[in-house]
N, C-alpha and C positions, 0 to 999 in steps of 0.2 A: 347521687340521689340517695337519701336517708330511707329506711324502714318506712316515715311517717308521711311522706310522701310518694312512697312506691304505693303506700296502701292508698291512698288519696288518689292518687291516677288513678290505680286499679277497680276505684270506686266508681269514678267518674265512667272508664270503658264498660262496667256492668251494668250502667245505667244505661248508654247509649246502645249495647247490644239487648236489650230491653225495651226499650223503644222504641228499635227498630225490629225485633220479633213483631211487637204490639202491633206496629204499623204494616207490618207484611211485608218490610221490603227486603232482598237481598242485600247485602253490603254494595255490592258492584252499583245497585239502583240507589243506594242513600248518598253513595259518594256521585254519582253522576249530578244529583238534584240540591247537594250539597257544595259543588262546585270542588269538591277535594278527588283525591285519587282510592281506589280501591287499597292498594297497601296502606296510607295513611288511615281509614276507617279500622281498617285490620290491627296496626297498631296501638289507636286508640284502644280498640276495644279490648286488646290485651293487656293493657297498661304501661306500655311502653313508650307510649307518647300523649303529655298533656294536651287536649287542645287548648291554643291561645284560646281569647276570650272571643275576636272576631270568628275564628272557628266552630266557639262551642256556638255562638249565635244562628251561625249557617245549618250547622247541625242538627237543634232543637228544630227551626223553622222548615227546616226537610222534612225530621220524625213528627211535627203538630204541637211539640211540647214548649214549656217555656224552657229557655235558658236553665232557669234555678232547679228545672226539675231534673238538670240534670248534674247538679253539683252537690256533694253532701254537704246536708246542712251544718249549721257552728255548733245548733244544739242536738245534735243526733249524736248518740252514746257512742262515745269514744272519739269525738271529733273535737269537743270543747274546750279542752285540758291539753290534746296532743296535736293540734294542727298547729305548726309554727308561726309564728307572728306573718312572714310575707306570706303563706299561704290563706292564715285568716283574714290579713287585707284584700289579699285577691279574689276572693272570692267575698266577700263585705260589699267592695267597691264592685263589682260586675252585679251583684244580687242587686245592690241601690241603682243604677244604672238601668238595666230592666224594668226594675217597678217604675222607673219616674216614666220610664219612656211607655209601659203598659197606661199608666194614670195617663196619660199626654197621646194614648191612642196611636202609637210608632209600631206598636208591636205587635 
């Protein structure tokens, strides 16, 4: 794992321990309503483990949030120039994914 995705996880756990401050829940409670495990939330949120995208879905829909609020954006300073090409697909393709499915009322 590069620098530019240690920081990119790390983004991603900040936001999720974030939203789940917001939401009031302890870790133990987001992983239980998330369907994941309490160490898994744990390592999210220290940036030691990406979630897949089916995760980060389960995730956001625990904490109330969308998906995308919880991925940094392509144009947020210092993400646009330095995310690598498979991580700016990945997160492209997951961001368009969400929208079509909010426009289409899934979400």
């Amino acid at each position: 794992m590069d620098d530019v995705e240690r920081a990119f996880n790390a983004e991603i756990g900040r936001r999720v321990r974030v939203a789940r401050s917001q939401a009031r829940l302890t870790q133990e409670l987001l992983a239980r309503k998330a369907g994941l495990t309490r160490g898994s939330i744990t390592n999210i949120e220290s940036g030691a483990q990406a979630p897949p995208p089916y995760r980060l879905v389960r995730l956001a829909s625990a904490l109330g949030v969308k998906p995308a609020d919880l991925l940094p954006g392509l144009q947020e300073p210092g993400h646009e120039v330095e995310l690598p090409g498979y991580l700016a697909d990945t997160v492209a393709s997951l961001t368009s994914v969400v929208e079509r499915r909010a426009r289409d009322g899934q979400v």
